[in-house]
Structure formats: structure tokens, C-alpha cells
PDB file of the backbone (N, CA, C, O) and the ligand in Angstrom, with CONECT records:
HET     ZN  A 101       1
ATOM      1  N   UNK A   1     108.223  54.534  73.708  1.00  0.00           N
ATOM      2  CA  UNK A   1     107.987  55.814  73.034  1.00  0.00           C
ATOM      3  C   UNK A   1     106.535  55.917  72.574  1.00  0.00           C
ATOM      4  O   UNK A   1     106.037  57.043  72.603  1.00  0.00           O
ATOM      5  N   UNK A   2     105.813  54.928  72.167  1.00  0.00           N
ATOM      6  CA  UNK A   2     104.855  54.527  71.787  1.00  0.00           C
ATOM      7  C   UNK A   2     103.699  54.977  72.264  1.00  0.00           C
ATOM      8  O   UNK A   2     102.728  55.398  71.635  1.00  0.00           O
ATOM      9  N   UNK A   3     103.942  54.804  74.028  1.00  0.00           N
ATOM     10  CA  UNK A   3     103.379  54.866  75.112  1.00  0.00           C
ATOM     11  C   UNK A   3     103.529  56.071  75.790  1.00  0.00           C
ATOM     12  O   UNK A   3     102.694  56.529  76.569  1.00  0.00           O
ATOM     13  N   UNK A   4     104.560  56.570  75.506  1.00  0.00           N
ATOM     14  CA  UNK A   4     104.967  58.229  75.982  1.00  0.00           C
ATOM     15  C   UNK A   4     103.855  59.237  74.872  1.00  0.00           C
ATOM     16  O   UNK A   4     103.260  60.249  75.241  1.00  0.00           O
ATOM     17  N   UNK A   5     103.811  58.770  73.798  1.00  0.00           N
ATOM     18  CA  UNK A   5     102.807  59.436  73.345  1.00  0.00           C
ATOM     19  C   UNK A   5     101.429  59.148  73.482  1.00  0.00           C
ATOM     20  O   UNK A   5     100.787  60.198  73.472  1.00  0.00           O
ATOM     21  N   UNK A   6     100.796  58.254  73.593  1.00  0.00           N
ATOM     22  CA  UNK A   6      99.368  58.163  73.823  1.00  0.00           C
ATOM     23  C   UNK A   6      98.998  58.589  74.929  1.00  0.00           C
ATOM     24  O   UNK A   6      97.848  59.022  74.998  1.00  0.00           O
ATOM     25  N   UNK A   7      99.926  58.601  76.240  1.00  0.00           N
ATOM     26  CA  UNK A   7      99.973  59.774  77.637  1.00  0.00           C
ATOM     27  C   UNK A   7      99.907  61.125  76.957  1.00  0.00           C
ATOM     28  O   UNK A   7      98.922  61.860  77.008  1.00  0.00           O
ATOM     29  N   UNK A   8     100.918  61.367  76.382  1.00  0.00           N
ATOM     30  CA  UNK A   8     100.642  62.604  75.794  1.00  0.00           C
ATOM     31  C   UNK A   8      99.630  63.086  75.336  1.00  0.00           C
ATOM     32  O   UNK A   8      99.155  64.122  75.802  1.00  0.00           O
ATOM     33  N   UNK A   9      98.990  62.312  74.138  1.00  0.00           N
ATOM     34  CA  UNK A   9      97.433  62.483  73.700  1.00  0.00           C
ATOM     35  C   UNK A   9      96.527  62.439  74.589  1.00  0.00           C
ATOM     36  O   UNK A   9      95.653  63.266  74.332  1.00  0.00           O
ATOM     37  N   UNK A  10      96.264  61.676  75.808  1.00  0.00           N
ATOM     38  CA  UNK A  10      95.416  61.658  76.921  1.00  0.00           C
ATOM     39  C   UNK A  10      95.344  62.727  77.632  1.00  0.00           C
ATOM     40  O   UNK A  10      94.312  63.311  77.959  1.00  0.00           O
ATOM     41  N   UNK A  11      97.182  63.206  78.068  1.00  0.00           N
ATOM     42  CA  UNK A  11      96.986  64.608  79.095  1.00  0.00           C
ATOM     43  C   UNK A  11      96.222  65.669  78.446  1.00  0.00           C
ATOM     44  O   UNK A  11      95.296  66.328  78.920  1.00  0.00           O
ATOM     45  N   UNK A  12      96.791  65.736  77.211  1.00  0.00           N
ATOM     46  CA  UNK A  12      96.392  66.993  76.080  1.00  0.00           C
ATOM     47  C   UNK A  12      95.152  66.610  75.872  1.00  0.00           C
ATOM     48  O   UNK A  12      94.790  67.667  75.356  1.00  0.00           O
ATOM     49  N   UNK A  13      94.333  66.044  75.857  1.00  0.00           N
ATOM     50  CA  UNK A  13      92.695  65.840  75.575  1.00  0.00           C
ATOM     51  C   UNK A  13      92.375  66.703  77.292  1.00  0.00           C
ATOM     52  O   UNK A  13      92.016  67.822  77.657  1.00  0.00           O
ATOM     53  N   UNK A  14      92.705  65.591  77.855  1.00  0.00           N
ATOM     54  CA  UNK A  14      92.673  65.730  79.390  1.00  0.00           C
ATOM     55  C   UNK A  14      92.329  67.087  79.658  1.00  0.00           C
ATOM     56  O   UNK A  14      91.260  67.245  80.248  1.00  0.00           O
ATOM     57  N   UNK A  15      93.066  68.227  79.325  1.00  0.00           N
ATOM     58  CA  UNK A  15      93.564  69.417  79.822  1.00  0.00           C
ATOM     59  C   UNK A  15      92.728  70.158  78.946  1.00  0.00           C
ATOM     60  O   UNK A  15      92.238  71.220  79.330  1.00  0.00           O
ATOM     61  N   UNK A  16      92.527  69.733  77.871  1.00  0.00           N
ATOM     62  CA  UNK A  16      91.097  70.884  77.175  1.00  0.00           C
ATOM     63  C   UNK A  16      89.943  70.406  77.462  1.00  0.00           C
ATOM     64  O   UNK A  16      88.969  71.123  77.236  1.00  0.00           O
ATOM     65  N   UNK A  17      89.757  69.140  78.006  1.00  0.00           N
ATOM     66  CA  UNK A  17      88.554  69.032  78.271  1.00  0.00           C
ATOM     67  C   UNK A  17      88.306  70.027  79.407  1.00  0.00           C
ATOM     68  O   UNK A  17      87.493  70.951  79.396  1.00  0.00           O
ATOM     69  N   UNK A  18      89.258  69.635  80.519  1.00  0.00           N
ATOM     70  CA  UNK A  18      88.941  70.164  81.856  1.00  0.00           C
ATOM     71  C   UNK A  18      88.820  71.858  81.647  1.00  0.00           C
ATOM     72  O   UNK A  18      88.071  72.701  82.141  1.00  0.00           O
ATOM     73  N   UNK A  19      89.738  71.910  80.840  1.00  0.00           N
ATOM     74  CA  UNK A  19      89.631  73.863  80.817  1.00  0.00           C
ATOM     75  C   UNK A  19      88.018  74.359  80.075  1.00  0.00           C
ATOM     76  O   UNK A  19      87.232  75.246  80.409  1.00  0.00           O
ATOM     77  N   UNK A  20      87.973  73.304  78.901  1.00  0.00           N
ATOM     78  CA  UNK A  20      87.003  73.723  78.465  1.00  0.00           C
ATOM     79  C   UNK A  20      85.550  73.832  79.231  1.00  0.00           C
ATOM     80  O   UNK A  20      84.812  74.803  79.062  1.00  0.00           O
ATOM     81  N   UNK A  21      85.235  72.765  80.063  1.00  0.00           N
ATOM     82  CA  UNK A  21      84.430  72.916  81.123  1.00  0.00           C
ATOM     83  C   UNK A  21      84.108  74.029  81.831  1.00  0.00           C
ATOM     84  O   UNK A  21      83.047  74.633  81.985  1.00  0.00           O
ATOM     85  N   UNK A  22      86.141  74.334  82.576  1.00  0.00           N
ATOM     86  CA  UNK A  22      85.978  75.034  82.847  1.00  0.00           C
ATOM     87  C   UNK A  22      85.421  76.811  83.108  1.00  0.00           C
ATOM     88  O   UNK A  22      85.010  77.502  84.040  1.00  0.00           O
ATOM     89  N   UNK A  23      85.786  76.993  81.331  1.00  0.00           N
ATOM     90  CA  UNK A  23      85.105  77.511  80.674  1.00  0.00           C
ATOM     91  C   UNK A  23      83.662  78.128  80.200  1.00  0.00           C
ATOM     92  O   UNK A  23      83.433  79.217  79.674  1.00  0.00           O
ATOM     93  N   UNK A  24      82.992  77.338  80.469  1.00  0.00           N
ATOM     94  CA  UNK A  24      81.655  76.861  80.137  1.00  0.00           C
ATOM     95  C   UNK A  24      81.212  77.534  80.991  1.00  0.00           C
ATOM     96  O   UNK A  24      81.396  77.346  82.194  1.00  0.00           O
ATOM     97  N   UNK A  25      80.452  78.567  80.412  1.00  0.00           N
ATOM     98  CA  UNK A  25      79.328  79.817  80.713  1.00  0.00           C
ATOM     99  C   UNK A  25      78.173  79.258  81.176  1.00  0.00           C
ATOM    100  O   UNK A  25      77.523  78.670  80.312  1.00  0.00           O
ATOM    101  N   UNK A  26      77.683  79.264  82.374  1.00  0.00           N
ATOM    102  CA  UNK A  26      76.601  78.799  82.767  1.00  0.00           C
ATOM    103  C   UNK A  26      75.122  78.864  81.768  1.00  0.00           C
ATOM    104  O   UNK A  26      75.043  79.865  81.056  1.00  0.00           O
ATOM    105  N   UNK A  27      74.255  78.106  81.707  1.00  0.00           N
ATOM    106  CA  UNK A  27      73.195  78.459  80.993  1.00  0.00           C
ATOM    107  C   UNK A  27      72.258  79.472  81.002  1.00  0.00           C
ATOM    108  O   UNK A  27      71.462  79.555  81.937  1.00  0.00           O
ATOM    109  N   UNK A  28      72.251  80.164  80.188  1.00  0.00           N
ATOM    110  CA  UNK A  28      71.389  81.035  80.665  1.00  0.00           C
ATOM    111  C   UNK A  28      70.075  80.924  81.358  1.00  0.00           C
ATOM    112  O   UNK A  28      69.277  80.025  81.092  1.00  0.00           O
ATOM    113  N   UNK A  29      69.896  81.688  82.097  1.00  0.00           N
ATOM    114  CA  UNK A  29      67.989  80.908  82.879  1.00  0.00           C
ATOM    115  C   UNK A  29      67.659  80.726  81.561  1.00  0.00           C
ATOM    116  O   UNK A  29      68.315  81.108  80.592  1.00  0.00           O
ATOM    117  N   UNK A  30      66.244  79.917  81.554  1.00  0.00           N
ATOM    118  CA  UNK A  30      65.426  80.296  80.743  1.00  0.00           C
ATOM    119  C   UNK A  30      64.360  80.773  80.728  1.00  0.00           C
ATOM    120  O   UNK A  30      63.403  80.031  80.509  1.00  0.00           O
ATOM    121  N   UNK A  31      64.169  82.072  80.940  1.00  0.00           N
ATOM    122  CA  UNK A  31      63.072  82.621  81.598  1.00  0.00           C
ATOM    123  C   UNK A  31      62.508  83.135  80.388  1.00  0.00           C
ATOM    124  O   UNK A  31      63.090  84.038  79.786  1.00  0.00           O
ATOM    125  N   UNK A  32      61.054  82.478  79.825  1.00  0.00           N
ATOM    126  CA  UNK A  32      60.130  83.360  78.799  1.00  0.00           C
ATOM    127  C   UNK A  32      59.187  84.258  79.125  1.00  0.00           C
ATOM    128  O   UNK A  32      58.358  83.849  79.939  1.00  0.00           O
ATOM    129  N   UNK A  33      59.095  85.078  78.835  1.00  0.00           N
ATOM    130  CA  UNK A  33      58.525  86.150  78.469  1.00  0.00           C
ATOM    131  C   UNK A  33      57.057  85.654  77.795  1.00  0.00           C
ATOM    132  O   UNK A  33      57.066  85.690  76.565  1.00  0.00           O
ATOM    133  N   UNK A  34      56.183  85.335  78.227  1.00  0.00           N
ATOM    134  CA  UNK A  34      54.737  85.278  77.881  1.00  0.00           C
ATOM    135  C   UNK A  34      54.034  86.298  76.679  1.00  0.00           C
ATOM    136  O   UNK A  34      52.905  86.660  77.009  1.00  0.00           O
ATOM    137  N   UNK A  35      54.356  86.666  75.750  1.00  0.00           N
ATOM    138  CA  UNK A  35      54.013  87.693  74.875  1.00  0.00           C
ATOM    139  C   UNK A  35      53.143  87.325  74.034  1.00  0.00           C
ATOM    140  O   UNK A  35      52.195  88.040  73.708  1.00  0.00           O
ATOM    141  N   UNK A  36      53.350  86.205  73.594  1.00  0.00           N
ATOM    142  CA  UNK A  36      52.291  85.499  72.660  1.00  0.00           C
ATOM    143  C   UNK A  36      50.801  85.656  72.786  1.00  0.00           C
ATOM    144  O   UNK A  36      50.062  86.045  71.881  1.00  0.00           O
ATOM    145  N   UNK A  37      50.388  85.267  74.167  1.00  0.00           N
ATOM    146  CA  UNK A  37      48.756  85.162  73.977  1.00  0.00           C
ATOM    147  C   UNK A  37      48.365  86.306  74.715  1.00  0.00           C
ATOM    148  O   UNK A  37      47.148  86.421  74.564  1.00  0.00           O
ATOM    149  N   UNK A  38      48.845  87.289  75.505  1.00  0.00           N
ATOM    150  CA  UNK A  38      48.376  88.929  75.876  1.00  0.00           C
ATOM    151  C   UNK A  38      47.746  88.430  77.135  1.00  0.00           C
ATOM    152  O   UNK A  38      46.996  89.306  77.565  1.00  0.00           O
ATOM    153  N   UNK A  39      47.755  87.237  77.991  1.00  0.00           N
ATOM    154  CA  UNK A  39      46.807  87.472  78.901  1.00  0.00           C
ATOM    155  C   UNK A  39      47.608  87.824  80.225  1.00  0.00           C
ATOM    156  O   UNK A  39      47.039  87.852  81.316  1.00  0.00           O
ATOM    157  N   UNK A  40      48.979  88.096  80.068  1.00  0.00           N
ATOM    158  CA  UNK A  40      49.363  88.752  80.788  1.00  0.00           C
ATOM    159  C   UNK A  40      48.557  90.522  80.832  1.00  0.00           C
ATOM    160  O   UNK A  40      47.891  90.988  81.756  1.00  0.00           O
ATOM    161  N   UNK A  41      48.804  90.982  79.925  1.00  0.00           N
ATOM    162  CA  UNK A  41      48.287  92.236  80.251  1.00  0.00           C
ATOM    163  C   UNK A  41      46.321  92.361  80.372  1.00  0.00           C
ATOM    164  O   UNK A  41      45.661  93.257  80.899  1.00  0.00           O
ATOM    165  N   UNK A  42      45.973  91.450  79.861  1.00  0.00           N
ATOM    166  CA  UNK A  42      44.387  91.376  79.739  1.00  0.00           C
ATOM    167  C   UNK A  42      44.021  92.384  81.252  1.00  0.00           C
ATOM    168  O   UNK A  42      44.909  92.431  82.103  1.00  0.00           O
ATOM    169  N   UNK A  43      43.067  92.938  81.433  1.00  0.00           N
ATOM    170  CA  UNK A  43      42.562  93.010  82.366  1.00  0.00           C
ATOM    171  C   UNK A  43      41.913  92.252  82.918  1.00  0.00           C
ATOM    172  O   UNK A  43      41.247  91.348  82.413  1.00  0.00           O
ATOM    173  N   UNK A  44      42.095  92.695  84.718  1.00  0.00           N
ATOM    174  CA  UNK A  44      41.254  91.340  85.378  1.00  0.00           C
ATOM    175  C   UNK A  44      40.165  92.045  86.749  1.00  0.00           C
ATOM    176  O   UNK A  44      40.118  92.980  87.549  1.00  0.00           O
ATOM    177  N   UNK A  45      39.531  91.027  86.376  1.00  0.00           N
ATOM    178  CA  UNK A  45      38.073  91.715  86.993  1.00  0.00           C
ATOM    179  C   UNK A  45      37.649  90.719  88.425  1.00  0.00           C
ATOM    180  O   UNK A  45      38.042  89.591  88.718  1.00  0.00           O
ATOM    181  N   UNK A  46      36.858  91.483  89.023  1.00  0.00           N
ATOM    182  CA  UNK A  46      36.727  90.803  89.839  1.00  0.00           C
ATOM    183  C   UNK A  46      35.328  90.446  90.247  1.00  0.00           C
ATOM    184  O   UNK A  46      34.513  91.368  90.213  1.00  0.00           O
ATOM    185  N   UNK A  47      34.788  88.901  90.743  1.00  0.00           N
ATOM    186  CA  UNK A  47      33.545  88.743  90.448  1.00  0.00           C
ATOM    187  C   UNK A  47      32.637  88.934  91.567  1.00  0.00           C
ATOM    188  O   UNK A  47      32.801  88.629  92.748  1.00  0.00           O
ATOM    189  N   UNK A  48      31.470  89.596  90.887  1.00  0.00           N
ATOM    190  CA  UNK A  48      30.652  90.747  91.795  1.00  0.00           C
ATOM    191  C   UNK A  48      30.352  90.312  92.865  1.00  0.00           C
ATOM    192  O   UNK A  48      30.040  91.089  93.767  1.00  0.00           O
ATOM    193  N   UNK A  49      30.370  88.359  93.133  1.00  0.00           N
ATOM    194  CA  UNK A  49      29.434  87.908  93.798  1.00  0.00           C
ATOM    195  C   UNK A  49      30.526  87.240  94.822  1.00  0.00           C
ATOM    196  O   UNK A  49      30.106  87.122  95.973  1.00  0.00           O
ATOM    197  N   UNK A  50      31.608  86.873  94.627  1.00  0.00           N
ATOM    198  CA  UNK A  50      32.993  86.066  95.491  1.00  0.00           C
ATOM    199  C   UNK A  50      34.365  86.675  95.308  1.00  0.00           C
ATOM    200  O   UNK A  50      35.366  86.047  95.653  1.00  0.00           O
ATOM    201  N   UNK A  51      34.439  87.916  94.759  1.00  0.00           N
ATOM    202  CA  UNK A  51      35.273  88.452  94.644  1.00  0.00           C
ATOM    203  C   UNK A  51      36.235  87.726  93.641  1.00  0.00           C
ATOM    204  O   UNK A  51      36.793  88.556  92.922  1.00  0.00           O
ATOM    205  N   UNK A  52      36.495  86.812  93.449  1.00  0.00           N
ATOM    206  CA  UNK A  52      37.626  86.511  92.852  1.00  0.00           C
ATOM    207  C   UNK A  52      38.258  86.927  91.604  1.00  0.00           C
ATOM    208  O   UNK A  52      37.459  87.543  90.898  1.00  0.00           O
ATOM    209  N   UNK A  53      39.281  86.816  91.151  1.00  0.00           N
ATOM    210  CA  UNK A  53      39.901  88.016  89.944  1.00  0.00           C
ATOM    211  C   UNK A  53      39.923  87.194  88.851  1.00  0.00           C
ATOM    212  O   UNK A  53      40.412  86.072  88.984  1.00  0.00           O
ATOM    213  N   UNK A  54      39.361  87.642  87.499  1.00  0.00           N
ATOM    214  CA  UNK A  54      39.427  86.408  86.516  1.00  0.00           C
ATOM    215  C   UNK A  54      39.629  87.457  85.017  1.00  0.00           C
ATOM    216  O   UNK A  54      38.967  88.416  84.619  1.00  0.00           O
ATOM    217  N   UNK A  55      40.397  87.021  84.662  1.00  0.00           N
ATOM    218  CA  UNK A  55      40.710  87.862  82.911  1.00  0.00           C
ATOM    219  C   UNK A  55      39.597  88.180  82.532  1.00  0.00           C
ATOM    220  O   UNK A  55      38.707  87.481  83.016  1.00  0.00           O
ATOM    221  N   UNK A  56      39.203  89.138  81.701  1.00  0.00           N
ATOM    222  CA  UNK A  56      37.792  89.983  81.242  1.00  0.00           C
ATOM    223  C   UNK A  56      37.078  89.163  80.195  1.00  0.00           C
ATOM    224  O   UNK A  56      35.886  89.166  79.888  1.00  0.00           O
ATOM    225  N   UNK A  57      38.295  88.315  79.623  1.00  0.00           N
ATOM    226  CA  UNK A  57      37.499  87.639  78.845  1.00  0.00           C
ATOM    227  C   UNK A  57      36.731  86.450  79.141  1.00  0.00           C
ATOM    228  O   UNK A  57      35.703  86.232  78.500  1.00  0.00           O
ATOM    229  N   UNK A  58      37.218  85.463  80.268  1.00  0.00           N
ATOM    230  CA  UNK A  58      37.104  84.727  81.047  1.00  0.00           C
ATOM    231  C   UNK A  58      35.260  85.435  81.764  1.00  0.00           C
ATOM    232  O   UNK A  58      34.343  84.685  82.096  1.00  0.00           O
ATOM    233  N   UNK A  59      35.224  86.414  81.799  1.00  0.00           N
ATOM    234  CA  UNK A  59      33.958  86.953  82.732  1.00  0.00           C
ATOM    235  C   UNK A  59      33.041  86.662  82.550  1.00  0.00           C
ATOM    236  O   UNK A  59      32.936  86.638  81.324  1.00  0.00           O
ATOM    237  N   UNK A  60      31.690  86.226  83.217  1.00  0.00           N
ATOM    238  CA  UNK A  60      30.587  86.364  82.669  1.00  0.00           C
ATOM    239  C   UNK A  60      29.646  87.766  83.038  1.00  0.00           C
ATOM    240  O   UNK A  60      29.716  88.226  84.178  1.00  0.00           O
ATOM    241  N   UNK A  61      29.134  88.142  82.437  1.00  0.00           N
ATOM    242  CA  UNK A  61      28.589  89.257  82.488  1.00  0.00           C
ATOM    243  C   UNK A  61      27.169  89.444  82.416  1.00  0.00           C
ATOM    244  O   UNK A  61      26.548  89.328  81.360  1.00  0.00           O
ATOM    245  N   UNK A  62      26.460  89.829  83.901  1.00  0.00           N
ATOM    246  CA  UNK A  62      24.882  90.006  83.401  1.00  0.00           C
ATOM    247  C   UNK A  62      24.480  91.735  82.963  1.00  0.00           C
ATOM    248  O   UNK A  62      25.079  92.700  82.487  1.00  0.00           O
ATOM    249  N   UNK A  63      23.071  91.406  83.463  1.00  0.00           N
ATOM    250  CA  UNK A  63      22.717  92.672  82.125  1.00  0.00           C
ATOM    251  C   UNK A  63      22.861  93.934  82.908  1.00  0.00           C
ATOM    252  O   UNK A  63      21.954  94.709  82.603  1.00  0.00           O
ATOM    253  N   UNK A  64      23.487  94.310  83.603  1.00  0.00           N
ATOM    254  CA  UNK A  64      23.911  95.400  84.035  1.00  0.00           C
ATOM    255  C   UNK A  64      25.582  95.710  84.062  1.00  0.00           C
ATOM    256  O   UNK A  64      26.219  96.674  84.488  1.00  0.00           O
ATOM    257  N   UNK A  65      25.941  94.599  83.489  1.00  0.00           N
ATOM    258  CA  UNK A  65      27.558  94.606  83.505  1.00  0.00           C
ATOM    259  C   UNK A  65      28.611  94.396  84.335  1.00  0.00           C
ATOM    260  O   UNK A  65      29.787  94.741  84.227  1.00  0.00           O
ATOM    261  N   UNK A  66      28.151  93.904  85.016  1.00  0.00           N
ATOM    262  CA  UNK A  66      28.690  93.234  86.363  1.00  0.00           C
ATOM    263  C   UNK A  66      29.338  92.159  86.329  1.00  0.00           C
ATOM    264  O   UNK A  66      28.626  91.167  86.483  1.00  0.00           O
ATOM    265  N   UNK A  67      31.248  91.814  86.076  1.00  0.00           N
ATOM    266  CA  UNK A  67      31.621  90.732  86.136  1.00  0.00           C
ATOM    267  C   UNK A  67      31.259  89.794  87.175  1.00  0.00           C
ATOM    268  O   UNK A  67      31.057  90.117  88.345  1.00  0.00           O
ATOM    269  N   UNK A  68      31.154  88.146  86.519  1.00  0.00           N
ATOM    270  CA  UNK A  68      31.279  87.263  87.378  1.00  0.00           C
ATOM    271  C   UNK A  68      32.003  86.304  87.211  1.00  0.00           C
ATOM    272  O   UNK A  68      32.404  86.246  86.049  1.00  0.00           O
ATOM    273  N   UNK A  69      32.485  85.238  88.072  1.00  0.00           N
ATOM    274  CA  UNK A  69      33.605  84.139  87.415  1.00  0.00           C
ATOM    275  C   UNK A  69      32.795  83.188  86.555  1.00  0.00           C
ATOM    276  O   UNK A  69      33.370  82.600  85.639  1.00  0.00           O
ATOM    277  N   UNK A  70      31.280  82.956  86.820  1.00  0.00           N
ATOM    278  CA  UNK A  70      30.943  81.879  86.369  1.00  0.00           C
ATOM    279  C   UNK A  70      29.072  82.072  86.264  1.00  0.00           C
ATOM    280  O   UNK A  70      28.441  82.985  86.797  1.00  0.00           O
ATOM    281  N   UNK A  71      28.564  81.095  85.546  1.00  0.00           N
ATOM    282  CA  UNK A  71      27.192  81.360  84.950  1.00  0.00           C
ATOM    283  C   UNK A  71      26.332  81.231  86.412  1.00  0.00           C
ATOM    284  O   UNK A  71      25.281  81.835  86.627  1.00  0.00           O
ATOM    285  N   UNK A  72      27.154  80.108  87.583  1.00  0.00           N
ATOM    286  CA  UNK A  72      26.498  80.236  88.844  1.00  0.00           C
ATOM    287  C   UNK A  72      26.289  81.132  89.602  1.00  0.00           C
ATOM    288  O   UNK A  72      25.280  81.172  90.305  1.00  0.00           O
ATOM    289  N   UNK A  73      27.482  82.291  89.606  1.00  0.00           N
ATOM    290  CA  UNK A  73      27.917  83.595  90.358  1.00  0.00           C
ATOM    291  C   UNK A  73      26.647  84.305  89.835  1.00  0.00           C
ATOM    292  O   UNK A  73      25.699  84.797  90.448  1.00  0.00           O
ATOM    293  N   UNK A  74      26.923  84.205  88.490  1.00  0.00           N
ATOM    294  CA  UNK A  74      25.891  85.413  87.364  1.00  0.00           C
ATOM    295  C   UNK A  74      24.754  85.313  87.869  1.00  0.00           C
ATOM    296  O   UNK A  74      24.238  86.411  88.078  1.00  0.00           O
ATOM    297  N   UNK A  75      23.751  83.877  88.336  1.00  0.00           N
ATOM    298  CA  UNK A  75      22.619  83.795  88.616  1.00  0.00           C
ATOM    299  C   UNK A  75      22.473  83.741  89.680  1.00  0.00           C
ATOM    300  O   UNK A  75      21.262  83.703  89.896  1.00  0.00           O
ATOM    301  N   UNK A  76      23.413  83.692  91.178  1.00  0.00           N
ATOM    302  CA  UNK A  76      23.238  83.966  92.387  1.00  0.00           C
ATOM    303  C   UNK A  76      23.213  85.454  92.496  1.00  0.00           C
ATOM    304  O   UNK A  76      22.428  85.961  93.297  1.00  0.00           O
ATOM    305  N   UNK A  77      24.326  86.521  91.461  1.00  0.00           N
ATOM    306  CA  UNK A  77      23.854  87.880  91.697  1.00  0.00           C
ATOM    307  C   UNK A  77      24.880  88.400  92.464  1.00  0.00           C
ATOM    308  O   UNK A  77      25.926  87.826  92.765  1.00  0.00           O
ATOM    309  N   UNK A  78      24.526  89.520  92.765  1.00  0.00           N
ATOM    310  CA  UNK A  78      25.559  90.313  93.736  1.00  0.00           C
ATOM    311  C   UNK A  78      25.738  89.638  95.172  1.00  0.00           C
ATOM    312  O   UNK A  78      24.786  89.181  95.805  1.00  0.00           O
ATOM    313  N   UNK A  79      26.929  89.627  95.573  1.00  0.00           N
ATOM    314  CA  UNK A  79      27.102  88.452  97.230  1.00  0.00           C
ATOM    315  C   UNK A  79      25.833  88.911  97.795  1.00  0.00           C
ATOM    316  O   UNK A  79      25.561  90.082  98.061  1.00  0.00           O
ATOM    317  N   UNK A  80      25.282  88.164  97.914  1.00  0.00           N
ATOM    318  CA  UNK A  80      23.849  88.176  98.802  1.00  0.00           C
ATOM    319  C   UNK A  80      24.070  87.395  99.849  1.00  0.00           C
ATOM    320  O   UNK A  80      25.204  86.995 100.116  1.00  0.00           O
ATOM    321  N   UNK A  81      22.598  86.970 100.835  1.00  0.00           N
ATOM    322  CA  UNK A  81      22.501  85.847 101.577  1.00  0.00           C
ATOM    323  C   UNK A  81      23.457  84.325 101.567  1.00  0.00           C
ATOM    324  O   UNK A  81      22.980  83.317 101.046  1.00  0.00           O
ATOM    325  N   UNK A  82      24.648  84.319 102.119  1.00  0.00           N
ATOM    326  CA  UNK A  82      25.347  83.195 102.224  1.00  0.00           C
ATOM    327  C   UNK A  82      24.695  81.502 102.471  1.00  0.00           C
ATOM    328  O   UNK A  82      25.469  80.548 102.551  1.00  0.00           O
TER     329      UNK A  82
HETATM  330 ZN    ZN A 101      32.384  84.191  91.695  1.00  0.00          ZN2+
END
């Protein structure tokens, strides 16, 4: 009898475990949302001299206002002579 019950206690664990599993709502993705630092929306520019696209703040800028990616771009100038 002893033994008829601790089967008992086993199936009955047994059977909520498994249902409860079964149960069990997948996780939600976790997909974040970047909101914090805005450089999702930043604008992005592209540099005068290689084209490439770089956040506005990221830019360097000579004296006519002309993004560039970098202080090298800035002083090579508009794509010139390759
Ligand atoms: Zn560049």
C-alpha cells in the first residue's frame, strides 16, 4: 500500500509536470527596440569623398559643409584623382 502510493505521488507529479510543459507559452522573442540612444533615427550622411553613409554626428565636416567619414576624406576633399 505503501508503494501504491508513492506511484501515485510520482504519476501525479508526473502528469503536471508534463502538462505543465506542455503548457508553457513559448518565450517571447526578445526583440529590443533601440530607443535609448536615437541613433536609430539620427540622420545619415554620406561622405563627399567615398560615399559612404555615417550618422551626422559621426561626420566630419569642412568649411563648406560637406560631410565626410573621416579627417582623411575631409583633407583629400571631394572624390578627386583616385
Ligand atoms: Zn569617406
Amino acid at each position: 500500500m505503501k508503494y501504491l502510493l508513492v506511484i501515485l505521488v510520482l504519476v501525479v507529479a508526473w502528469m503536471m509536470g508534463s502538462r505543465g510543459r506542455g503548457n508553457a507559452a513559448p518565450p517571447p522573442p526578445t526583440r529590443r527596440h533601440r530607443t535609448g540612444d536615437g541613433a536609430a533615427r539620427e540622420q545619415m550622411l554620406a561622405c563627399t569623398h567615398c560615399g559612404v553613409h555615417l550618422p551626422q554626428s559621426e561626420a566630419v565636416k569642412d568649411a563648406a559643409g560637406r560631410p565626410y567619414c573621416g579627417e582623411a576624406h575631409r583633407l583629400a576633399g571631394p572624390r578627386g584623382p583616385a
